[in-house]
KEBA-745854 format. One record per atom (N, C-alpha, C): residue in one letter; residue number from 1; atom name; x, y, z. Coordinates in steps of 0.001 Angstrom, whole numbers, plus 500000, padded with zeros to 6 digits. Atoms other than C-alpha are relative to their C-alpha. Layout:
N
   residuo   num   atomo        x        y        z
         A   NUM      CA        X        Y        Z
...
//
This chain:
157
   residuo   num   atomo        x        y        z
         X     1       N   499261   499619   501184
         X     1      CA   153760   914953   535955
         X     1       C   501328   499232   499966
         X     2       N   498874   500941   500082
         X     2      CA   156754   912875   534520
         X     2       C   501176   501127   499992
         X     3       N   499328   499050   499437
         X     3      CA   160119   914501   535380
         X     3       C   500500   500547   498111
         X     4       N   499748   499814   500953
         X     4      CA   160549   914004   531355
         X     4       C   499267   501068   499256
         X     5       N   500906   499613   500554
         X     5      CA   157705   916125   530621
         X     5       C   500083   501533   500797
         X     6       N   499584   499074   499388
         X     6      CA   159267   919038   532849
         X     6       C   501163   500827   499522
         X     7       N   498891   499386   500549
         X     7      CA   161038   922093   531513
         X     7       C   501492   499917   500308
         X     8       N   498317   500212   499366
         X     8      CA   163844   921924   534094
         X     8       C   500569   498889   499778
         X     9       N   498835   501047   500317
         X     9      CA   164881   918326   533145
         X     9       C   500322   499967   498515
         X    10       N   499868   500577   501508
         X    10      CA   164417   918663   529425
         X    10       C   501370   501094   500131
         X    11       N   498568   498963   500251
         X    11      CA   167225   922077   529824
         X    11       C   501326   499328   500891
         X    12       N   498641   500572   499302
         X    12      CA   169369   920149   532293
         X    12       C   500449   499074   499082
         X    13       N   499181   501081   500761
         X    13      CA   169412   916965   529790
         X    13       C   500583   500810   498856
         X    14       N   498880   499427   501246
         X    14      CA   170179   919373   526984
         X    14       C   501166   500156   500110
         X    15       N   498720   499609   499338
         X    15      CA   172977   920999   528741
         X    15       C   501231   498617   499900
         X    16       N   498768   501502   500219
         X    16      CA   174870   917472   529284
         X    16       C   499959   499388   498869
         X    17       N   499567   501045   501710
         X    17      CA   174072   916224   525813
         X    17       C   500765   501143   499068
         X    18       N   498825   498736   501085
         X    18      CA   175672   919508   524017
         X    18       C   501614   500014   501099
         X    19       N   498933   500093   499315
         X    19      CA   178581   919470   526968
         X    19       C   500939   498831   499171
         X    20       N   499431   501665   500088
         X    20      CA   179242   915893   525983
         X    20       C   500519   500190   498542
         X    21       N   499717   499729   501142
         X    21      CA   178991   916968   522422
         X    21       C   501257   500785   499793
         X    22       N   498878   499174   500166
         X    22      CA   181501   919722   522706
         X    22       C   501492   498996   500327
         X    23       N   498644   500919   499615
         X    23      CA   184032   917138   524429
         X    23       C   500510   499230   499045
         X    24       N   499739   501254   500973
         X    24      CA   183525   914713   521638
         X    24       C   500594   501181   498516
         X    25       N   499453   498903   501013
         X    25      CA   184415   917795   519243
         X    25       C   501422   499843   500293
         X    26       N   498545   499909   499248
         X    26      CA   187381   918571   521353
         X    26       C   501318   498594   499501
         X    27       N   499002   500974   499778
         X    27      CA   189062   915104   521348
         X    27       C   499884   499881   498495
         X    28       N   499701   499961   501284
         X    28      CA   188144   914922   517886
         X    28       C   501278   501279   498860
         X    29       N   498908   499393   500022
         X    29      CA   190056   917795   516771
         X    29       C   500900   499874   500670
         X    30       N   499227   499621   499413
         X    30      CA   192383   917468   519005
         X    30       C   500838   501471   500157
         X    31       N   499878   498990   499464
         X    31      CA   192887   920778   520257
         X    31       C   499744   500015   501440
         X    32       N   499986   500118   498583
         X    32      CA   194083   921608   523594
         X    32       C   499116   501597   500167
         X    33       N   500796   498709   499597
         X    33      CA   191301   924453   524580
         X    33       C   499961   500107   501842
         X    34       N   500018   499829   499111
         X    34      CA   190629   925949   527759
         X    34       C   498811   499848   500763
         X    35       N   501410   500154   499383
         X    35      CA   187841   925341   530234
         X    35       C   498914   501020   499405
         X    36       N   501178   498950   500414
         X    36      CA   184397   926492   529007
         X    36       C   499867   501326   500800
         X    37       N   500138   498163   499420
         X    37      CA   184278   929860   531339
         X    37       C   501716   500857   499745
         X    38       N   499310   499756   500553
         X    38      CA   187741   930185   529984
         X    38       C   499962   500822   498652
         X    39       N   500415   499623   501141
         X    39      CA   186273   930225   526540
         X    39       C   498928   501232   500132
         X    40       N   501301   499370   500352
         X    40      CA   183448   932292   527457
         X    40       C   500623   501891   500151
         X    41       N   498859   498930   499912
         X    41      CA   186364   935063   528760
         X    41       C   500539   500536   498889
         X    42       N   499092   499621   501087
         X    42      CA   188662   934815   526035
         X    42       C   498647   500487   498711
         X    43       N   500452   498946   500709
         X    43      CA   185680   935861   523646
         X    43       C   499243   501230   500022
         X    44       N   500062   499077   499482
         X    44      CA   184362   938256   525855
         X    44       C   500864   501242   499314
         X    45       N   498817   498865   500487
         X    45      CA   187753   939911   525057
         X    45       C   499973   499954   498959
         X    46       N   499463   500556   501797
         X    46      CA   187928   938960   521102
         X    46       C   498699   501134   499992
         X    47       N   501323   499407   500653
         X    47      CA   184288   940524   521143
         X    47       C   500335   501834   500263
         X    48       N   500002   498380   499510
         X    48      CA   185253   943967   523081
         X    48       C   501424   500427   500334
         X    49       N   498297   499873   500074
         X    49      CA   188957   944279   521816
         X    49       C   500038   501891   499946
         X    50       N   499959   498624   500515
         X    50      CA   188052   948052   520886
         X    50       C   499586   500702   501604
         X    51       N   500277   499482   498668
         X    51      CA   187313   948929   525252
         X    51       C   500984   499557   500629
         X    52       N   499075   500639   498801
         X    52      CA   189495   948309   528158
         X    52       C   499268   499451   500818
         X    53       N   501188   500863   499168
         X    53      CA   188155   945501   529848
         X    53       C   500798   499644   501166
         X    54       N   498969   499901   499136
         X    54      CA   189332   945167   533504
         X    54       C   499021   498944   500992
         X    55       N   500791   501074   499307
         X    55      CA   188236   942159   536127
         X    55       C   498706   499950   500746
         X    56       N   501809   499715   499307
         X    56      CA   185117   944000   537585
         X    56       C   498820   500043   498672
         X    57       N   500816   500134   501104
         X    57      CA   183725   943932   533748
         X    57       C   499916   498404   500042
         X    58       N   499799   501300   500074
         X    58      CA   184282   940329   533966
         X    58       C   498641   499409   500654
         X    59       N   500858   500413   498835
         X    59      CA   182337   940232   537137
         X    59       C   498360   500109   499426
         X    60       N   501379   499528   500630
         X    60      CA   178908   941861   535548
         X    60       C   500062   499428   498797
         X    61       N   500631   501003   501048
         X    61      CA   179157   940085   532400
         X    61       C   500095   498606   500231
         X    62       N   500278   501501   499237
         X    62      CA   179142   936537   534069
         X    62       C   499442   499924   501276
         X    63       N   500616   500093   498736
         X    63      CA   177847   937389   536885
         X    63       C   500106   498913   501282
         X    64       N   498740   500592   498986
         X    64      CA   180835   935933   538803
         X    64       C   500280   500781   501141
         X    65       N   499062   499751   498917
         X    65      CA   182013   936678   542458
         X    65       C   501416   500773   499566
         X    66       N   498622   499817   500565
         X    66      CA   185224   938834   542200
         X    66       C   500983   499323   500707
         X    67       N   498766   500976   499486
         X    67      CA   187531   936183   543939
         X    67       C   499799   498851   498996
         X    68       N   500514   501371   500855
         X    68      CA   185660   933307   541463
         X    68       C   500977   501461   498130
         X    69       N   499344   499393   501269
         X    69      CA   187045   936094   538500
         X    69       C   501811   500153   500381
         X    70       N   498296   500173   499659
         X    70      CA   190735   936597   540092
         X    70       C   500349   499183   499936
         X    71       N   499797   501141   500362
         X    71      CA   190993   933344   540191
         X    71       C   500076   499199   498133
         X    72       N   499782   500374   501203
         X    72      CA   190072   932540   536584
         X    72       C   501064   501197   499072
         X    73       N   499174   498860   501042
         X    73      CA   192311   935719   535061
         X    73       C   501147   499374   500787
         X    74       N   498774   500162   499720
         X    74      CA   195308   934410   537143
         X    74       C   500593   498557   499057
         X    75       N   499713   501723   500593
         X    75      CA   195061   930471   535727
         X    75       C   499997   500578   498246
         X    76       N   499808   499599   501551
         X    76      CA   194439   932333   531948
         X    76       C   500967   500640   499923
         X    77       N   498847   498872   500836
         X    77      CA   197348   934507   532346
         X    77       C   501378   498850   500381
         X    78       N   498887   501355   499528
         X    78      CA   199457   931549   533926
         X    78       C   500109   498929   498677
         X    79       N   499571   501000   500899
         X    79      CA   198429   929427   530855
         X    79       C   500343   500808   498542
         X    80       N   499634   499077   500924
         X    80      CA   199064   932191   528287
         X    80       C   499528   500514   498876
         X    81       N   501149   499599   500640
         X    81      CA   195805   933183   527328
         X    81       C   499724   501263   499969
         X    82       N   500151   498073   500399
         X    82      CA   195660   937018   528330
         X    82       C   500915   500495   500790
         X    83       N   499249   498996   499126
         X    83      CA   197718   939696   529918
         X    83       C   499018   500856   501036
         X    84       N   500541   498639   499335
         X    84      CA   197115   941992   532343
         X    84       C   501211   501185   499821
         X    85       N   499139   499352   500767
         X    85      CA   198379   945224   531037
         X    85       C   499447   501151   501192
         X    86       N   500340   498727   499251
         X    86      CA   198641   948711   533299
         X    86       C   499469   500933   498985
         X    87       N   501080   498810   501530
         X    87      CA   196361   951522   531380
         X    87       C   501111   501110   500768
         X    88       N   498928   498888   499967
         X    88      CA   198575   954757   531188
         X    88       C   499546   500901   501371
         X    89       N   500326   498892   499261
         X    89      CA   196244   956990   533449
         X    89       C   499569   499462   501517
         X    90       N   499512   500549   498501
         X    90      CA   196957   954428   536762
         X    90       C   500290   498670   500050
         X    91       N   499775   500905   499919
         X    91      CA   198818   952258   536946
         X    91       C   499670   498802   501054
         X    92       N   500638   501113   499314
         X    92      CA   196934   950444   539657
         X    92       C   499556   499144   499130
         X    93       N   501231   501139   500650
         X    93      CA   194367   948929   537230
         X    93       C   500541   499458   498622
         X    94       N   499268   500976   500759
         X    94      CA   195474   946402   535050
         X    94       C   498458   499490   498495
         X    95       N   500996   500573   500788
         X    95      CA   193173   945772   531676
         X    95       C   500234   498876   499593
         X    96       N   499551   500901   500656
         X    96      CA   192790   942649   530069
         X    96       C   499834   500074   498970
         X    97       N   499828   499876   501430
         X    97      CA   194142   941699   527010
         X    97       C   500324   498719   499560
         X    98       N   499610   501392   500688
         X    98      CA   194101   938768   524680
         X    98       C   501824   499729   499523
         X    99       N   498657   500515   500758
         X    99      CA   197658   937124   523663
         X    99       C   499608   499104   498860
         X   100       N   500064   500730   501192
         X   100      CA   198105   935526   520526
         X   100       C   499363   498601   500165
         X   101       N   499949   501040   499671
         X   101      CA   197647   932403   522067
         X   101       C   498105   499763   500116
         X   102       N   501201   500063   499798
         X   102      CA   194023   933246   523177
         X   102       C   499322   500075   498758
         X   103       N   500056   499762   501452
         X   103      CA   193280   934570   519775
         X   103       C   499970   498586   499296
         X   104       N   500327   500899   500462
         X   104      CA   193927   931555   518457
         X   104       C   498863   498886   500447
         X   105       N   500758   500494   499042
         X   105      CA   192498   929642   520843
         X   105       C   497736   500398   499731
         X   106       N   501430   499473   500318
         X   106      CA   189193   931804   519915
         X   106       C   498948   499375   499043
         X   107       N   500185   500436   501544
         X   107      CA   189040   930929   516311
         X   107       C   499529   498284   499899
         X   108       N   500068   501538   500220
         X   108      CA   189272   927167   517262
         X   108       C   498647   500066   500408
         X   109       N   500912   499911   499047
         X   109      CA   186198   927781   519775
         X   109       C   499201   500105   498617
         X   110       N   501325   499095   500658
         X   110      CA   183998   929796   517340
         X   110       C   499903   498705   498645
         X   111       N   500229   501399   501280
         X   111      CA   184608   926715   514422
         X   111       C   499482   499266   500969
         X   112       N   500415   501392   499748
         X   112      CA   183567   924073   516628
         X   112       C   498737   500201   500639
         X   113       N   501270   499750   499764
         X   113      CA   180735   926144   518145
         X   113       C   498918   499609   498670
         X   114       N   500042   500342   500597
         X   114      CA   180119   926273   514681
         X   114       C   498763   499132   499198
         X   115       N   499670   501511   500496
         X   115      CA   179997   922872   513989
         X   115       C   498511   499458   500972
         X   116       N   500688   500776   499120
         X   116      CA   178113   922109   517147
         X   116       C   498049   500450   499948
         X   117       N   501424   499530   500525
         X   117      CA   175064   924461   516389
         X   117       C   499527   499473   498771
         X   118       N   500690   500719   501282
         X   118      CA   174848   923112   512694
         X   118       C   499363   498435   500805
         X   119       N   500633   501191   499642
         X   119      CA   173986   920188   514524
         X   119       C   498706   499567   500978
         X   120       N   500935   499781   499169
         X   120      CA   172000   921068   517141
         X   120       C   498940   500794   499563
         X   121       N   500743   499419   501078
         X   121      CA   169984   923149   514171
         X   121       C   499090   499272   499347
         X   122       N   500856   500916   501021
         X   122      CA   169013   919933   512221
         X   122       C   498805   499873   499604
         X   123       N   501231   500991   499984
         X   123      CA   165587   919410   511041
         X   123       C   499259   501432   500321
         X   124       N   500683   499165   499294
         X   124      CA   164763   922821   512902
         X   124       C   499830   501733   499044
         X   125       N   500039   498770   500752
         X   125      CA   163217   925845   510909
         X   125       C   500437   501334   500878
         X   126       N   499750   498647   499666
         X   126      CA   164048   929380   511195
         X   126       C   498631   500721   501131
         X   127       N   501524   499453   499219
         X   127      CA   160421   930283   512841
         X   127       C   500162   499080   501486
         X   128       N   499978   500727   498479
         X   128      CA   160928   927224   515586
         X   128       C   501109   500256   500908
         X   129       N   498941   499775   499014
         X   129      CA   164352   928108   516479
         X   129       C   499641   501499   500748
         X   130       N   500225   498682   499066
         X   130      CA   162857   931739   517273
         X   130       C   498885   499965   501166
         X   131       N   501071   500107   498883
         X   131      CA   160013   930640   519093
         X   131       C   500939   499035   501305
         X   132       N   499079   500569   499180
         X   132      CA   162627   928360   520960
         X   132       C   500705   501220   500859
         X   133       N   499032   498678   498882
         X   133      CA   165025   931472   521970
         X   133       C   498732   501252   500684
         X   134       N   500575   498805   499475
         X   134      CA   162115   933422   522778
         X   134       C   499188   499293   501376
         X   135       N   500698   500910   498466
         X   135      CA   160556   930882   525478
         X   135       C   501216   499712   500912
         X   136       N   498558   500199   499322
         X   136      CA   164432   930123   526502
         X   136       C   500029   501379   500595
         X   137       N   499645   498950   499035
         X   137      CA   164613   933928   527673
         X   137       C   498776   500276   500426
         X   138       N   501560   499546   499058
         X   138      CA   161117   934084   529403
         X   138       C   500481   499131   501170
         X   139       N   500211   500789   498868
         X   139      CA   162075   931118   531254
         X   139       C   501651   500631   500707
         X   140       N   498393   498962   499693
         X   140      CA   165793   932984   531806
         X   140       C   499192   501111   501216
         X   141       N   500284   498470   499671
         X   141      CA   163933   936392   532792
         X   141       C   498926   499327   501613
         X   142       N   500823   499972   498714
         X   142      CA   161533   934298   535559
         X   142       C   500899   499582   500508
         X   143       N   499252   500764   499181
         X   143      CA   164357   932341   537088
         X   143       C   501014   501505   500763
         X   144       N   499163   498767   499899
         X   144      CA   166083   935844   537049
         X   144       C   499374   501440   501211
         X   145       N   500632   498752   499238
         X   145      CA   163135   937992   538818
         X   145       C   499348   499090   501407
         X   146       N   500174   500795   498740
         X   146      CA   162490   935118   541483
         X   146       C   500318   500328   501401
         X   147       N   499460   499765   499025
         X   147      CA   163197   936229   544537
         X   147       C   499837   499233   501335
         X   148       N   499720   501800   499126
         X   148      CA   163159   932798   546409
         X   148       C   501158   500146   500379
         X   149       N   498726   500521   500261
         X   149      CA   166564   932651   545146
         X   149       C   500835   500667   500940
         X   150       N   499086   498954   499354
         X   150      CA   169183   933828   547423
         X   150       C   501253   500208   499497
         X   151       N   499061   499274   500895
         X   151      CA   171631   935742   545488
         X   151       C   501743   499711   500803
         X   152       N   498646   500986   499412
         X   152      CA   174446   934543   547772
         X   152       C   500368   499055   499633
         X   153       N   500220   501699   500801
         X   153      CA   173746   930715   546666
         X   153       C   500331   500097   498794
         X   154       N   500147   500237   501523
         X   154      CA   173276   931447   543200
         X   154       C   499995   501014   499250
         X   155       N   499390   498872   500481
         X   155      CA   175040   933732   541170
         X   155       C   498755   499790   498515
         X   156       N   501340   500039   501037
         X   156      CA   171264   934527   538650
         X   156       C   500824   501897   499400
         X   157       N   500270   498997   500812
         X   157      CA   172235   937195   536037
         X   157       C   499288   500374   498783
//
C-alpha cells in the first residue's frame, strides 16, 4: 500500500496544509494572535463565559497534563489574555477569565477560522462534508479506545 493511499498520511498532510494555511492568514492580516492551544483556551472561555472555569477544566477539555495547563494559563495571563480571578467562596481557587484583550483576540480567530473553512469547504457538498465528519470521529473514537497506546506518551482524549 502507498503511504499516499493511507488514512494516517492523508490526516497528517491535511493538518500541515490547513496549519500553513492559517499562518498565511495570519501574516496576511497581520494580526498578532496567540499560539493555536492559546486560541483553543481563549475560546474555550468566550464559549463557557456563563461557568467558572478553573485550570483542572482546562485539563479535561484538552486533555492536557496539569503542569502542560499551568504553564499555558501563566504565559496567557503574562501576555494579557486572561485573569485569574479568586471565586468568593475560597479564595484558594482562582477561575479563569477572559480580558478584553482575549476577547478581541477571539473575534479575530473565529473570522479567519471563518475564512479558512470557506476554503477548505470548496467544491464540497453538504452530504460529503457529513459523511467526512462522521468517518473523522470513527477514526477519532478507534485511536481513542486503543489500548496499545500508553496514556503517559500520548495525551488521547
Amino acid at each position: 500500500m502507498k503511504r499516499e493511499e493511507t488514512v494516517g498520511f492523508t490526516i497528517k498532510t491535511l493538518n500541515k496544509i490547513i496549519v500553513r494555511k492559517e499562518m498565511a492568514v495570519l501574516e496576511a492580516t497581520q494580526h498578532e494572535l496567540p499560539p493555536p492551544i492559546h486560541g483553543w483556551v481563549i475560546g474555550y472561555l468566550y464559549d463557557n463565559q456563563d461557568k467558572e472555569i478553573f485550570q483542572k477544566d482546562l485539563e479535561s477539555a484538552f486533555c492536557i497534563a496539569r503542569s502542560t495547563v499551568t504553564k499555558i494559563v501563566k504565559e496567557m495571563e503574562k501576555n494579557g489574555y486572561i485573569r485569574r480571578v479568586a471565586v468568593d467562596r475560597d479564595c484558594r481557587l482562582k477561575k479563569l477569565v477572559l480580558t478584553q484583550k482575549g476577547e478581541e483576540s477571539h473575534r479575530t480567530v473565529i473570522a479567519n477560522i471563518q475564512m479558512i473553512e470557506e476554503t477548505i469547504c470548496q467544491g464540497i457538498t453538504p452530504a460529503e462534508k457529513e459523511v467526512f465528519l462522521k468517518v473523522a470521529r470513527k477514526v477519532r473514537d478507534n485511536l481513542q479506545k486503543d489500548s496499545s497506546i500508553n496514556r503517559k506518551d500520548v495525551d488521547v482524549c
